[in-house]
Structures are given as C-alpha cells and as structure tokens.
PyMOL Python script that loads the backbone (N, CA, C, O; Angstrom):
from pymol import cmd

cmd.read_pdbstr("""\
ATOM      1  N   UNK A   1      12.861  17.333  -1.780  1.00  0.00           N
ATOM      2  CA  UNK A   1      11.450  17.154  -1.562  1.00  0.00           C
ATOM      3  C   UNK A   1      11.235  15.931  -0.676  1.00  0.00           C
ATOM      4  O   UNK A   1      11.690  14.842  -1.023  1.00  0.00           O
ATOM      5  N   UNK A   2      10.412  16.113   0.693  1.00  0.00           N
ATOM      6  CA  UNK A   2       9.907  15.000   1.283  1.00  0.00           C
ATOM      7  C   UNK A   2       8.749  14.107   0.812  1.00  0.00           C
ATOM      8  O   UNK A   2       7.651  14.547   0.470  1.00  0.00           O
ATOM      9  N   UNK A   3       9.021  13.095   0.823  1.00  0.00           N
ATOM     10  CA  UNK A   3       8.123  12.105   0.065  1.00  0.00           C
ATOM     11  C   UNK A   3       6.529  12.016   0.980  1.00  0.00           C
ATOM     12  O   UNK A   3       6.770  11.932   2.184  1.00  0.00           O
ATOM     13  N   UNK A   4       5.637  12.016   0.802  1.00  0.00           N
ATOM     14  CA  UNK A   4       4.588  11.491   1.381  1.00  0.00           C
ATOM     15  C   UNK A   4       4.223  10.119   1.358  1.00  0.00           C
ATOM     16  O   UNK A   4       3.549   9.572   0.486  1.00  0.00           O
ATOM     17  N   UNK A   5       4.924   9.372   2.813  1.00  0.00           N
ATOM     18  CA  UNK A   5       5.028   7.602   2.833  1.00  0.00           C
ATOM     19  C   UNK A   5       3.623   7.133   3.091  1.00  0.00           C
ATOM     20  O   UNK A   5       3.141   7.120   4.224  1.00  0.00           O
ATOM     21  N   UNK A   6       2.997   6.760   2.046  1.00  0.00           N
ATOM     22  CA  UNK A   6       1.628   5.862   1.728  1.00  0.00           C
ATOM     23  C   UNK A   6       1.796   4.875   1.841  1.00  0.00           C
ATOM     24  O   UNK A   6       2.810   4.274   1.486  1.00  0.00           O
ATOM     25  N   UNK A   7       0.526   4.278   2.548  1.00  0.00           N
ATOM     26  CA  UNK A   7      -0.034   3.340   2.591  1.00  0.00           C
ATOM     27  C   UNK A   7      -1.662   2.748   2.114  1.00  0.00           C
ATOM     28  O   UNK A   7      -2.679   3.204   2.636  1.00  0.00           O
ATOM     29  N   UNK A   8      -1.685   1.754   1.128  1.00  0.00           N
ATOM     30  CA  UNK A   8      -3.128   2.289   0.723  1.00  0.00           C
ATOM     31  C   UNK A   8      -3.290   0.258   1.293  1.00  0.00           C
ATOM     32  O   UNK A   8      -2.612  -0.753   1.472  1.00  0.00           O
ATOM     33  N   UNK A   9      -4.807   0.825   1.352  1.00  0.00           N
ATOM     34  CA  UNK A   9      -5.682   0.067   2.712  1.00  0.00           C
ATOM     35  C   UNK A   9      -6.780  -0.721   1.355  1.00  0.00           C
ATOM     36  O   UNK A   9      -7.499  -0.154   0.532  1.00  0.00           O
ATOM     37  N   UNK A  10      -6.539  -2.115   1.557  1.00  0.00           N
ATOM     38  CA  UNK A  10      -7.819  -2.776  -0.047  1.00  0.00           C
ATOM     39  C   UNK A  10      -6.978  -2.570  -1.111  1.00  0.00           C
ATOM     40  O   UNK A  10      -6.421  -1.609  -1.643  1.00  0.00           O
ATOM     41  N   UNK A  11      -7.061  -3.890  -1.282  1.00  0.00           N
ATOM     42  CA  UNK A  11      -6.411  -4.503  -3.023  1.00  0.00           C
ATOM     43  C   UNK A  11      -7.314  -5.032  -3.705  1.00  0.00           C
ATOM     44  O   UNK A  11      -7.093  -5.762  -4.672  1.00  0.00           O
ATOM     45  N   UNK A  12      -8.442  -4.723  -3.277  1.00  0.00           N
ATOM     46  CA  UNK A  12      -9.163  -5.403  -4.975  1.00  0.00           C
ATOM     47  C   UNK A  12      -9.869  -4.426  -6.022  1.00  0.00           C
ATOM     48  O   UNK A  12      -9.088  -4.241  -6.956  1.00  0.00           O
ATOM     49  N   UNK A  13     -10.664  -3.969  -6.140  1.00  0.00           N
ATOM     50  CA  UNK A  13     -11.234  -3.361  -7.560  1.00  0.00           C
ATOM     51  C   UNK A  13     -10.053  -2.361  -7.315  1.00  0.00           C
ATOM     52  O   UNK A  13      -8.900  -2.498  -7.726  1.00  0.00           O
ATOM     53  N   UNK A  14     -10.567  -1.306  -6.552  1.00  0.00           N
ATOM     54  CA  UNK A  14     -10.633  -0.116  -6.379  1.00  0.00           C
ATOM     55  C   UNK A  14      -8.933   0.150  -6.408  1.00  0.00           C
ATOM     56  O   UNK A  14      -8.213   0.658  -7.268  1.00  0.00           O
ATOM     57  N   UNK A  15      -8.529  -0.650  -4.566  1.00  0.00           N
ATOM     58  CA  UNK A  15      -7.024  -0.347  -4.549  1.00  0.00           C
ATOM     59  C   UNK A  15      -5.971  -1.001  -5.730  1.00  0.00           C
ATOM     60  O   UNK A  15      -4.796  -0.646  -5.629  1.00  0.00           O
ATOM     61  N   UNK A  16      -6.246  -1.729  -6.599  1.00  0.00           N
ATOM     62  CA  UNK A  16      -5.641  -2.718  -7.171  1.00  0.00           C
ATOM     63  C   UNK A  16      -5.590  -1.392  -8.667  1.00  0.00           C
ATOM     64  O   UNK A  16      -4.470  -1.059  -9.054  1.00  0.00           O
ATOM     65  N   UNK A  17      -6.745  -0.816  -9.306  1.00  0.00           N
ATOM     66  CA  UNK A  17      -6.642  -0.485 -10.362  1.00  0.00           C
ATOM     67  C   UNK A  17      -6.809   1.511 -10.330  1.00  0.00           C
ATOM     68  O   UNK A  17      -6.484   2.177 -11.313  1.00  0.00           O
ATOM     69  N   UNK A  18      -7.215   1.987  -9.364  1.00  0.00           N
ATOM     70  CA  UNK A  18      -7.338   2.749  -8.917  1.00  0.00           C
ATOM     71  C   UNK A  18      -5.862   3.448  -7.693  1.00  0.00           C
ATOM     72  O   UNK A  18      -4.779   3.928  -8.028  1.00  0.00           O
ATOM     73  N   UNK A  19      -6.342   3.264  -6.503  1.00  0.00           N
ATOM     74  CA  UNK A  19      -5.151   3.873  -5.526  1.00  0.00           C
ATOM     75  C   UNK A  19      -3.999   3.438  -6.264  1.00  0.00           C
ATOM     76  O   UNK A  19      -3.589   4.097  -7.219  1.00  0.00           O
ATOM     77  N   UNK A  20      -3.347   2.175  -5.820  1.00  0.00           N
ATOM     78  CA  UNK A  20      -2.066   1.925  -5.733  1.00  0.00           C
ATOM     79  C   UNK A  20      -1.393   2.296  -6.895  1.00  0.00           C
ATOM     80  O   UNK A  20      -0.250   2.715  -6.713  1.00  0.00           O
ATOM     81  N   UNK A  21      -1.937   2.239  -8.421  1.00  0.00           N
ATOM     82  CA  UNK A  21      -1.625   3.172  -9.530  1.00  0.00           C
ATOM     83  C   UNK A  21      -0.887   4.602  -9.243  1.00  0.00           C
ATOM     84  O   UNK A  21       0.130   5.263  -9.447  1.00  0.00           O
ATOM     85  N   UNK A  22      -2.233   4.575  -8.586  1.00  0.00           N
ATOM     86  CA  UNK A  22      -2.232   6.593  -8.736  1.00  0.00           C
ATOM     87  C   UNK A  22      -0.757   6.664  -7.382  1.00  0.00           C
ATOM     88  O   UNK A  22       0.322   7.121  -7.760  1.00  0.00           O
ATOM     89  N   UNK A  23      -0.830   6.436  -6.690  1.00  0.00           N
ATOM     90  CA  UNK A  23       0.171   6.541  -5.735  1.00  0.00           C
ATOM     91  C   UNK A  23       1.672   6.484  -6.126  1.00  0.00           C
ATOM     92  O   UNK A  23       2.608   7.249  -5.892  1.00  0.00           O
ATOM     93  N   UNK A  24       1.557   5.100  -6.923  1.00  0.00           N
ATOM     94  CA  UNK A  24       3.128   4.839  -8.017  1.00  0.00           C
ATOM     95  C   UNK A  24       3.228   5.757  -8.853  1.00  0.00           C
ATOM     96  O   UNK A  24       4.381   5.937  -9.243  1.00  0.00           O
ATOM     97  N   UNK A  25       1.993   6.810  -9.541  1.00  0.00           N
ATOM     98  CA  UNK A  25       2.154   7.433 -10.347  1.00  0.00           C
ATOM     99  C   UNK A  25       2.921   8.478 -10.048  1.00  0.00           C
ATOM    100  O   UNK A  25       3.873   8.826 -10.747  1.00  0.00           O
ATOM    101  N   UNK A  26       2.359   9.366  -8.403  1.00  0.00           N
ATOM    102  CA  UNK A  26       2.598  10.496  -8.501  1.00  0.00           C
ATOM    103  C   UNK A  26       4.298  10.503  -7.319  1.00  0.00           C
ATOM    104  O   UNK A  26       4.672   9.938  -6.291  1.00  0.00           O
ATOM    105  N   UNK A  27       4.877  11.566  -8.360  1.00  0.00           N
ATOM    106  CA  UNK A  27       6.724  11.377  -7.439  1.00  0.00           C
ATOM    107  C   UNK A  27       6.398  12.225  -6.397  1.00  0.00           C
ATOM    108  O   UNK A  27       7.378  12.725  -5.845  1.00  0.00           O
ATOM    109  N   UNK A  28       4.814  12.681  -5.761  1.00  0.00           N
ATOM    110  CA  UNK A  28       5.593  13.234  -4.021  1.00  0.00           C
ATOM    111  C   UNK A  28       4.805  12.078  -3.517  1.00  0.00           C
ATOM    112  O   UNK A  28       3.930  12.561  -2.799  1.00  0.00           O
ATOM    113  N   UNK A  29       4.681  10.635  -3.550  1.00  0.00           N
ATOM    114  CA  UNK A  29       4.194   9.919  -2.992  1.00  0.00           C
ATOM    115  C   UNK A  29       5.056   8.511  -2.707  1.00  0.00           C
ATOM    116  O   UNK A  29       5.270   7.977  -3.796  1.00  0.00           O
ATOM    117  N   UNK A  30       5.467   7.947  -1.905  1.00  0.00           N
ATOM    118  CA  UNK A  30       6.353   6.671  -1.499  1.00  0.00           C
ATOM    119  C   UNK A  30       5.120   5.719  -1.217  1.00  0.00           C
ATOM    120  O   UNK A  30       4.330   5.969  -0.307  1.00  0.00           O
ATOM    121  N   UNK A  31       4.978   4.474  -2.147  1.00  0.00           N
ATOM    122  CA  UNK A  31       3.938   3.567  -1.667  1.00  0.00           C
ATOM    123  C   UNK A  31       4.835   2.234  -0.822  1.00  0.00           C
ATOM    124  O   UNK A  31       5.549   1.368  -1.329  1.00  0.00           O
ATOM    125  N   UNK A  32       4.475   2.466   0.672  1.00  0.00           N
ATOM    126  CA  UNK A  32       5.431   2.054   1.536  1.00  0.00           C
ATOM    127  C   UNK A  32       4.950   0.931   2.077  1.00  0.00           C
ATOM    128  O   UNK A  32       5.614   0.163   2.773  1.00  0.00           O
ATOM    129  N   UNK A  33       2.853   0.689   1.542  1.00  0.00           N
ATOM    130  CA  UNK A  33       2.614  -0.602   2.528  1.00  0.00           C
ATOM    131  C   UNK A  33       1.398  -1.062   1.345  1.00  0.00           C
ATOM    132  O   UNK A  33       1.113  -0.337   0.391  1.00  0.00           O
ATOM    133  N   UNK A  34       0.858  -2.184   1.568  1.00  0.00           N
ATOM    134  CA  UNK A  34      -0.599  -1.731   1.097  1.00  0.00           C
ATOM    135  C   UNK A  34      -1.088  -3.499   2.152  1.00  0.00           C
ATOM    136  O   UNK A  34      -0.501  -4.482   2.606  1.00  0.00           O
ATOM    137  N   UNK A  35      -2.194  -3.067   2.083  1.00  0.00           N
ATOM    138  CA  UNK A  35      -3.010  -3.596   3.495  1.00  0.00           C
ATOM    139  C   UNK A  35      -3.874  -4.635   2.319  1.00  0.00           C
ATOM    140  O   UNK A  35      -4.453  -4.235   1.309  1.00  0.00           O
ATOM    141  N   UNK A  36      -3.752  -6.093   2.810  1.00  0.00           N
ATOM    142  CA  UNK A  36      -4.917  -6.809   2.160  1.00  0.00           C
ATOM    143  C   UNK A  36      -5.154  -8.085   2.941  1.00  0.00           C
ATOM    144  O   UNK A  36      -4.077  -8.525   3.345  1.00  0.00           O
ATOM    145  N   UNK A  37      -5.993  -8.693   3.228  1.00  0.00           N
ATOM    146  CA  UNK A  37      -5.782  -9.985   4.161  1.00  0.00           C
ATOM    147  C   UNK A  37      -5.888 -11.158   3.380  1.00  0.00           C
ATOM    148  O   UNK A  37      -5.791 -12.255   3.930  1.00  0.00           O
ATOM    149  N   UNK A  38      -6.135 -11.027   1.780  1.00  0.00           N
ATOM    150  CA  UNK A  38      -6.323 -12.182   0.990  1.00  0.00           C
ATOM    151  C   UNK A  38      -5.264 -12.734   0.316  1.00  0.00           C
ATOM    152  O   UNK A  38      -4.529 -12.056  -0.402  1.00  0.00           O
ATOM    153  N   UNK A  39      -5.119 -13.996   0.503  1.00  0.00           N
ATOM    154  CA  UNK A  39      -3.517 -14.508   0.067  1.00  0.00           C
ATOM    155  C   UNK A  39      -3.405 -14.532  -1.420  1.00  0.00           C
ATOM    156  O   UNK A  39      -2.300 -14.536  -1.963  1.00  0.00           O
ATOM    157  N   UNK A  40      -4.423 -14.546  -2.032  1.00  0.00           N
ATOM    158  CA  UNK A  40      -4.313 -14.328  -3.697  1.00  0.00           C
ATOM    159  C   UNK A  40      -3.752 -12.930  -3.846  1.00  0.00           C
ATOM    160  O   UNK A  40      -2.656 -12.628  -4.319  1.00  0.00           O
ATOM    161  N   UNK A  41      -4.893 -11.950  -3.256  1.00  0.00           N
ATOM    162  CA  UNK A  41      -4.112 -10.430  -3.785  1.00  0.00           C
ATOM    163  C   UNK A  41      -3.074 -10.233  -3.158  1.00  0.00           C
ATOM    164  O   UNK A  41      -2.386  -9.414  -3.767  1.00  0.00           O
ATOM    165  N   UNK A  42      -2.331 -10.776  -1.689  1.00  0.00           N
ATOM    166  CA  UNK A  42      -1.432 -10.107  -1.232  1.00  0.00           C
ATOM    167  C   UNK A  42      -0.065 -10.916  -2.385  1.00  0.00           C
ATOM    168  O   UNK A  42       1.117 -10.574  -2.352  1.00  0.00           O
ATOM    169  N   UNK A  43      -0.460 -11.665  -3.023  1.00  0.00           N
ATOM    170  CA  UNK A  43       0.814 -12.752  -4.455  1.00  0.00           C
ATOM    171  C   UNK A  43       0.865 -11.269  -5.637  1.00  0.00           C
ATOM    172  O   UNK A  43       1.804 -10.771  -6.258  1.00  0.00           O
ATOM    173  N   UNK A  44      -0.434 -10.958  -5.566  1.00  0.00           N
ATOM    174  CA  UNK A  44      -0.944 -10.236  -6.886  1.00  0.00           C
ATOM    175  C   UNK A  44       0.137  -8.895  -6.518  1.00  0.00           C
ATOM    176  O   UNK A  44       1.064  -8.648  -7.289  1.00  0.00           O
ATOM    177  N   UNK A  45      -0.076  -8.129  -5.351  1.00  0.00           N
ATOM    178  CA  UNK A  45       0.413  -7.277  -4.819  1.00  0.00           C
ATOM    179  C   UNK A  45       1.578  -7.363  -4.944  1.00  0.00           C
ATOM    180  O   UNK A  45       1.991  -6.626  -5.839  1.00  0.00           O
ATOM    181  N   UNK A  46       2.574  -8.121  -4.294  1.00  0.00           N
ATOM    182  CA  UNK A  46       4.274  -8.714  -4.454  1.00  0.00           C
ATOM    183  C   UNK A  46       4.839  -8.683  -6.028  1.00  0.00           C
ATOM    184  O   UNK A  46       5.885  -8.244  -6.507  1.00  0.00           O
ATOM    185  N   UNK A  47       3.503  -9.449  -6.707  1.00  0.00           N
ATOM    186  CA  UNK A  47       4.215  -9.524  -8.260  1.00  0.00           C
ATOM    187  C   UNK A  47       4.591  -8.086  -8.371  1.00  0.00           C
ATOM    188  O   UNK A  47       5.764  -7.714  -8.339  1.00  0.00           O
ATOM    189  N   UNK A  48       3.158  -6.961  -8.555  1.00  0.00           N
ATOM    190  CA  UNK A  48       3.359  -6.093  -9.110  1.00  0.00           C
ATOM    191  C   UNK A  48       4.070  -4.688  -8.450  1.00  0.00           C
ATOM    192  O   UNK A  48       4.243  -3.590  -8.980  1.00  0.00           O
ATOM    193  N   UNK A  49       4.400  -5.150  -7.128  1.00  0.00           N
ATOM    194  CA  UNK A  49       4.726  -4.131  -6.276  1.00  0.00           C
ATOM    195  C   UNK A  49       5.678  -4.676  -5.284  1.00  0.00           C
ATOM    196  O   UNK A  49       5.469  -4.690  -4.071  1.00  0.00           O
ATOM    197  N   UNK A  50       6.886  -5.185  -5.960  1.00  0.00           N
ATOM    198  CA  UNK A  50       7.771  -6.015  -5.141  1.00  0.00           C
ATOM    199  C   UNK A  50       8.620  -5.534  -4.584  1.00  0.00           C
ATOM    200  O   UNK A  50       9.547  -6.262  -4.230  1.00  0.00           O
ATOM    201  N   UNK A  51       8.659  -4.014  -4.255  1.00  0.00           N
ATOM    202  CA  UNK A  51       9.426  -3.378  -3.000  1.00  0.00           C
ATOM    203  C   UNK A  51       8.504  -2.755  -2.030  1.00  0.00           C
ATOM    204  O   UNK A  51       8.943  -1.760  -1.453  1.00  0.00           O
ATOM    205  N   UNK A  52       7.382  -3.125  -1.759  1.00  0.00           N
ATOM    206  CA  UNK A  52       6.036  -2.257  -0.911  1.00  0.00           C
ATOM    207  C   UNK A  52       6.204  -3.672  -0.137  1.00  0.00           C
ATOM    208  O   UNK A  52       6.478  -4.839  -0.418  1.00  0.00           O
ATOM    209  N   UNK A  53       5.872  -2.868   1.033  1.00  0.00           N
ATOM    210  CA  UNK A  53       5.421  -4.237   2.256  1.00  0.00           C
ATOM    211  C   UNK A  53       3.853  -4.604   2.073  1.00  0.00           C
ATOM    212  O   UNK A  53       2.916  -3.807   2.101  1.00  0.00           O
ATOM    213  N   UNK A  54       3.805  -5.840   1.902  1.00  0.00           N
ATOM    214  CA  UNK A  54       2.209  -6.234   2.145  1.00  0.00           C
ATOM    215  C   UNK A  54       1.938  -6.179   3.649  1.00  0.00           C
ATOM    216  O   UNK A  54       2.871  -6.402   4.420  1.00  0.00           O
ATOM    217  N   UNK A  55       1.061  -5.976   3.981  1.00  0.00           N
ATOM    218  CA  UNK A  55       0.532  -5.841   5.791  1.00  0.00           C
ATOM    219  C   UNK A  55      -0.744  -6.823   5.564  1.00  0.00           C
ATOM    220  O   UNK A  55      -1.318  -6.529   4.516  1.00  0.00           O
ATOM    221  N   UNK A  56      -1.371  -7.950   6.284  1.00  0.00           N
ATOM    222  CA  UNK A  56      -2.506  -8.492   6.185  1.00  0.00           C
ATOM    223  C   UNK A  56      -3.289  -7.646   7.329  1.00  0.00           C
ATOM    224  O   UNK A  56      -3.668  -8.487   8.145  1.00  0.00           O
ATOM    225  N   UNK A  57      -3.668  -6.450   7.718  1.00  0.00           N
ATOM    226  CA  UNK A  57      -4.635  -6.323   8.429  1.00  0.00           C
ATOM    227  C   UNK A  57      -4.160  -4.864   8.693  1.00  0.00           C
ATOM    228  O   UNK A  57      -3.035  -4.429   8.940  1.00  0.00           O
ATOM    229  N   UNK A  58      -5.414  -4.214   8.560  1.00  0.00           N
ATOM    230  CA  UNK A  58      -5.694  -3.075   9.421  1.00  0.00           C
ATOM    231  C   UNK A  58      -5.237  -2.456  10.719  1.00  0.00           C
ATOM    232  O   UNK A  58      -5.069  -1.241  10.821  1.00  0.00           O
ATOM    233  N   UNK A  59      -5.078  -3.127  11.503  1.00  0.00           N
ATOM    234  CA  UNK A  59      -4.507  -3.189  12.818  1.00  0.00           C
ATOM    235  C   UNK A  59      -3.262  -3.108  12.790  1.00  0.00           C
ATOM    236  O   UNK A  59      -2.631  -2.266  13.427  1.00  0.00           O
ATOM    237  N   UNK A  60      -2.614  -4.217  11.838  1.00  0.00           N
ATOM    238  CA  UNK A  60      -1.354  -4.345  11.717  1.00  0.00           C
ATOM    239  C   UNK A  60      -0.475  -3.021  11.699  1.00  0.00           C
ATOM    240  O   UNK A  60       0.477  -2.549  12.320  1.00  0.00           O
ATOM    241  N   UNK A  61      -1.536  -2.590  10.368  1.00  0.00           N
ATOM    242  CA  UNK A  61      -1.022  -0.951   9.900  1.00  0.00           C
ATOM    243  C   UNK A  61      -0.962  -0.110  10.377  1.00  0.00           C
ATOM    244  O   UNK A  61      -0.046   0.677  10.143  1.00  0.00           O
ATOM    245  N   UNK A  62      -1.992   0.154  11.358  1.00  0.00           N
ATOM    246  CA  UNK A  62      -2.412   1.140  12.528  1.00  0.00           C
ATOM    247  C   UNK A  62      -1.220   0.616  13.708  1.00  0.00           C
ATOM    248  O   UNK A  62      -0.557   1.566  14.126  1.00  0.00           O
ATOM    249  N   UNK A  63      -0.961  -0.318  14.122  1.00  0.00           N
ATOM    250  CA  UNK A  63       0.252  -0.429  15.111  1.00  0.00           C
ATOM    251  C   UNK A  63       1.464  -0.130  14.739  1.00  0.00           C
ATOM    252  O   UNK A  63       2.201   0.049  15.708  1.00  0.00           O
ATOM    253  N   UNK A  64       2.138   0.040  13.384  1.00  0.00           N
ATOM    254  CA  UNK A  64       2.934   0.942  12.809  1.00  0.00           C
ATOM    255  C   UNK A  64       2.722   2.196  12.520  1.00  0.00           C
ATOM    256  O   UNK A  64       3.671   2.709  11.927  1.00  0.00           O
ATOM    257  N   UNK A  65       1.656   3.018  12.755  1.00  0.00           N
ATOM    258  CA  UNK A  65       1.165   4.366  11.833  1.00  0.00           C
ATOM    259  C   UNK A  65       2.300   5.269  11.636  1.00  0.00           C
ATOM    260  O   UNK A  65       2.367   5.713  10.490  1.00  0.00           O
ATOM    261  N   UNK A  66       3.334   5.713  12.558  1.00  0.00           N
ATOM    262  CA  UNK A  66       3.725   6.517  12.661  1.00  0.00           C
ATOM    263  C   UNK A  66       5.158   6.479  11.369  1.00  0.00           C
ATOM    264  O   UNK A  66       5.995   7.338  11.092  1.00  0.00           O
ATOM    265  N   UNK A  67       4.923   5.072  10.813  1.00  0.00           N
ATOM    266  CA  UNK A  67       6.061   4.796   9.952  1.00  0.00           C
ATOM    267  C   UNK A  67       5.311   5.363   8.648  1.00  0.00           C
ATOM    268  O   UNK A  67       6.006   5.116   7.663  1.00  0.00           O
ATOM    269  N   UNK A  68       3.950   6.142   8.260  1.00  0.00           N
ATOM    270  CA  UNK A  68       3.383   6.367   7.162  1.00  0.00           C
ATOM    271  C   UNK A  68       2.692   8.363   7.602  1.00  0.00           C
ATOM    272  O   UNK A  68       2.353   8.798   8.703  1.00  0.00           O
ATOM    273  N   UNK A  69       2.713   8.890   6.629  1.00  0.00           N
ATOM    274  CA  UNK A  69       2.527   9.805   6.795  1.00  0.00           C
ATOM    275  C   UNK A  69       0.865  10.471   5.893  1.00  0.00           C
ATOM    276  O   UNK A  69       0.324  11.577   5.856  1.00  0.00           O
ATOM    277  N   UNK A  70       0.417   8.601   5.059  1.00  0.00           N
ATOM    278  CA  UNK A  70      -0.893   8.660   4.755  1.00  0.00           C
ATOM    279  C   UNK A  70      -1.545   7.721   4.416  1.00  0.00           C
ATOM    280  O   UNK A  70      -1.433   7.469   3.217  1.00  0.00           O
ATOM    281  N   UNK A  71      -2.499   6.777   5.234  1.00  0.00           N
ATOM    282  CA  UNK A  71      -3.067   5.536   4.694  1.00  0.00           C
ATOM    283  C   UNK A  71      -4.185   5.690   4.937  1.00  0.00           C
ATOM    284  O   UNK A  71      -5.008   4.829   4.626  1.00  0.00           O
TER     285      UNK A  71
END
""", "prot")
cmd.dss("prot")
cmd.show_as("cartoon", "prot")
cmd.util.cbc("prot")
cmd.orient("prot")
C-alpha cells in the first residue's frame, strides 16, 4: 500500500487537536510536514511529533509540494 505523504498546514486549535491526530491515526496516511510559523508550537510540534519536519511557512511548503501528495 502507498502511503498518502501529508502535510497539515496550522498547529493550533484545530491542527494541533484535530488534523495532525487524525492523520497519525489513519495507516494510509504519512504525516511528513506540518507548517507553523510560531516558535512555541513549532517546540510543541517536535515534542509530540519528533519524526515530522516542522516547515515555518506556507511558501516554504509549497516550494517543496511535490515531496507531499496532500497538504
């Protein structure tokens, strides 16, 4: 089975307790980035997700796209 390489975009309410969950949850999904520009959540992010790349920016992510297959 090919993985679907995610990237989820916002770490606070939503991506923090919501997406990035659900993404770790489900096995056809690889959470490969997650996008935040705030240096508290991108610590928060690392603790809890310490093999995902943090990206600080949108752009950033979008100048890699082709390394994700959904953000």
């Amino acid at each position: 089975m090919k993985l679907i390489r995610t990237a989820v975009i916002g770490f606070g309410m939503a991506g923090r307790v919501f997406h990035t969950p659900l993404v770790a949850a489900e096995p056809r999904f690889s959470r490969e980035a997650i996008v935040t520009s705030s240096t508290l959540r991108m610590a928060e992010a690392r603790t809890l997700y310490p093999q995902t790349e943090i990206i600080s920016s949108p752009e950033e992510l979008f100048s890699g796209a082709s390394e994700f297959d959904l953000g």
